[in-house]
N, C-alpha and C positions, 0 to 999 in steps of 0.2 A: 195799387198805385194809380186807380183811375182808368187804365186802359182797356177798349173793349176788342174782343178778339173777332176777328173776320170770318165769318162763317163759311166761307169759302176755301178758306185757306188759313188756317189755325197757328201757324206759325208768324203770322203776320198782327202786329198791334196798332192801334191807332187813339190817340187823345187829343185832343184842342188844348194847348197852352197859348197863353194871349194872344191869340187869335187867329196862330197858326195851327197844321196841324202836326205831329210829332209823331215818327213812325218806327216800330222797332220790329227785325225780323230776325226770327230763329232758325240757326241750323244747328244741331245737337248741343254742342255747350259753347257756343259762339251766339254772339249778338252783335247784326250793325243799327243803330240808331241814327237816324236824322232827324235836322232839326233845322229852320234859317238861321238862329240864336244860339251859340256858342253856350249862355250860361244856361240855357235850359238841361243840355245834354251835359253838362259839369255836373249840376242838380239832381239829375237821372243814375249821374254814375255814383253818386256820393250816395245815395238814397240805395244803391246798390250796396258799394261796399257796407255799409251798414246794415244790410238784411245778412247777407252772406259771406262777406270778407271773413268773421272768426271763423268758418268752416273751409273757407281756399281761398288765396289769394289773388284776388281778380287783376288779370291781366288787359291793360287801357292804351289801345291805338288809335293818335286821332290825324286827320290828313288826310289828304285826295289821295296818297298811293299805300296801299297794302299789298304786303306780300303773303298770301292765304293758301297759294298752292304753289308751289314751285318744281317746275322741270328741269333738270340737268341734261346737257345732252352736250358730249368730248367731241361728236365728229366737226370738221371745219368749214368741210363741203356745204354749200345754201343750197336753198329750193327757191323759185320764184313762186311754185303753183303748191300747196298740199301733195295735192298727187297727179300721177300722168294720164294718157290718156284709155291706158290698158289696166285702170283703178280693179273693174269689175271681170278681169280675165281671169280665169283660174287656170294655172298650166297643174295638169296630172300629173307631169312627171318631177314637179321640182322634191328633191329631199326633206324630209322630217327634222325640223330644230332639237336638238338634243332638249333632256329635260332642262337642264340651267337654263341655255335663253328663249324654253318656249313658258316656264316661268317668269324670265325677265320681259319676256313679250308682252303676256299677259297683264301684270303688273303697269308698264308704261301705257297700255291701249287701255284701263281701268283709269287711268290718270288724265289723260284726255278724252275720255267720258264723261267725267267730272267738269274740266274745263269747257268745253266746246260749245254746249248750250248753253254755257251761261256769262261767259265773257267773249266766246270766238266763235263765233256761229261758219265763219268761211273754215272752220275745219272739220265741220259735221258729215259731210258725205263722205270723206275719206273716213273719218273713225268709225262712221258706219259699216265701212266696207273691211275694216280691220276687224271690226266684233263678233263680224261674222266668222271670223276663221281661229276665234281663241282656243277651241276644242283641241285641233292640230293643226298649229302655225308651222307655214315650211319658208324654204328660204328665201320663197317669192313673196313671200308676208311680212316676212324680217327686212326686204329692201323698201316693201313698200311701206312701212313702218319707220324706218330711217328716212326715206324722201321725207315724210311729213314735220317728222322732228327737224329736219334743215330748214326747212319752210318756217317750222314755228321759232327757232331759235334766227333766222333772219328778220323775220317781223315780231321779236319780243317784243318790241315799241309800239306792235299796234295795239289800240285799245280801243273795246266799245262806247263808242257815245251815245246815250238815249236822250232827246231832248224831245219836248211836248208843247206848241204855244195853244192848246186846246186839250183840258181831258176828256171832253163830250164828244171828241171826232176822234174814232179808232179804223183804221185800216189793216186789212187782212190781205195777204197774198199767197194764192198756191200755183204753184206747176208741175207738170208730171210729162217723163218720159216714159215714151209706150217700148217696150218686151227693149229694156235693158239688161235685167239679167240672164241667167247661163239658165234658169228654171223659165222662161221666155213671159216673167214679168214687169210688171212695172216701176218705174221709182219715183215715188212725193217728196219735195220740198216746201216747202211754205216757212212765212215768218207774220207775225203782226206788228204795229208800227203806230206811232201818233206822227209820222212824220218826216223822225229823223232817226235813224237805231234801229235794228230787230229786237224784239224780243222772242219769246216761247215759241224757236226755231223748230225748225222741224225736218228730217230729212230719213226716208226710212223707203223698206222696201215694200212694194204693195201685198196685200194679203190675198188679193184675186189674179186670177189669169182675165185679161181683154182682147176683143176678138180687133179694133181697133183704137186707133188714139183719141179721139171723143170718147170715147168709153173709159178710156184710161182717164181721160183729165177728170171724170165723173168721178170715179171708185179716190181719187187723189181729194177732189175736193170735198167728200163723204169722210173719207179718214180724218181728214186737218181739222173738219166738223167742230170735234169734239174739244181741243188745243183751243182754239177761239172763241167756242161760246165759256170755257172756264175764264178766261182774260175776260168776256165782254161779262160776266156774273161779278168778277171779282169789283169790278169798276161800279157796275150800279148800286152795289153796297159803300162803293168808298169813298166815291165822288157825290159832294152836296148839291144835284143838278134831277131834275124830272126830266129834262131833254138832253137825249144822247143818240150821237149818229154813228152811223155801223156799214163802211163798204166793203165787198168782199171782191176782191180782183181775180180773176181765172185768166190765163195766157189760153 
């Protein structure tokens, strides 16, 4: 059909129709396409049905809102924050979740794994700090698990905006708390940015012990490394520009 595949990232397509460009990206048997022009992606999708319709019945959503993963959550109580300010305590003594809801635990914290980087980046250190304890969630993990779900079912309305009035200018920002966890290391956040939006969020525990906090923001902005120069490769293949600017911001 014309499209060449990103060598960076293979799930990603790109073509020039009149003069724009037309982008389609894969996740297992799902496709979003864009386009400025309505009838190109009509064109795209007919050209579809037609290869593959006699084999399954392609299913066609078009519109600003999709619904692609959805959470349930019956409790009524709201959150204003993800989580509190004792996210990363571990108390030893709280109880063992029975198998049913250290299943259902697991389950809902895999569901906002999914979501978090990639539409809600403000609930990433919390699900971080949930993933860490899927092996045996106890009942201090089941509330703090519930806080979040409040939080998210109070701001179901929020949504990410990415906007860009330049693709040749990319910004990158990291920070890092020094000997936040209970192993007396560090924690990295970072996200990158044309401006308006995070993208390719980032929020995890460090893999070094540091002796102080310049050290820590060091090992932080060495990790995130690797997250931004795949964004900054993906772009110089995709953006038609010889000149592209690249800032990296460290707190």
């Amino acid at each position: 059909m014309g499209f060449t595949r990103n060598p960076y990232d293979w799930c990603v397509m790109n073509k020039e129709v009149m003069g724009t460009q037309q982008t389609i990206l894969f996740y297992v048997d799902d496709i979003k396409m864009s386009h400025v022009k309505e009838s190109v992606l009509l064109g795209t999708v007919s050209e579809l049905k037609k290869r593959y319709g006699k084999i399954s019945n392609l299913s066609v959503n078009r519109g600003d809102i999709h619904d692609f993963l959805s959470l349930k959550n019956k409790q009524r109580d709201q959150a204003n924050t993800p989580a509190s300010m004792y996210l990363f305590r571990i108390d030893g003594t709280s109880p063992d979740l029975k198998k049913k809801d250290a299943d259902h635990y697991r389950t809902i914290t895999a569901k906002l794994l999914f979501l978090a980087p990639r539409a809600r980046p403000d609930l990433l250190t919390a699900v971080f700090s949930l993933c860490t304890r899927v092996k045996q969630p106890t009942e201090e993990d089941w509330n703090k698990l519930s806080r979040t779900i409040r939080y998210l079912e109070k701001t179901k309305d929020l949504f990410l905006t990415l906007e860009a009035k330049d693709l040749r200018q990319l910004q990158c920002y990291v920070d890092s708390a020094h000997m936040l966890h209970h192993d007396l290391k560090g924690h990295t956040g970072g996200f990158t940015s044309f401006g308006s939006g995070a993208f390719s969020p980032k929020s995890k525990k460090q893999r070094l012990n540091s002796c102080s906090s310049c050290e820590t923001e060091l090992i932080g902005a060495s990790e995130y490394n690797a997250d931004s120069l795949s964004s900054i490769f993906l772009l110089i293949f995709s953006v038609t520009s010889s000149m592209m600017a690249f800032a990296w911001n460290c707190d």
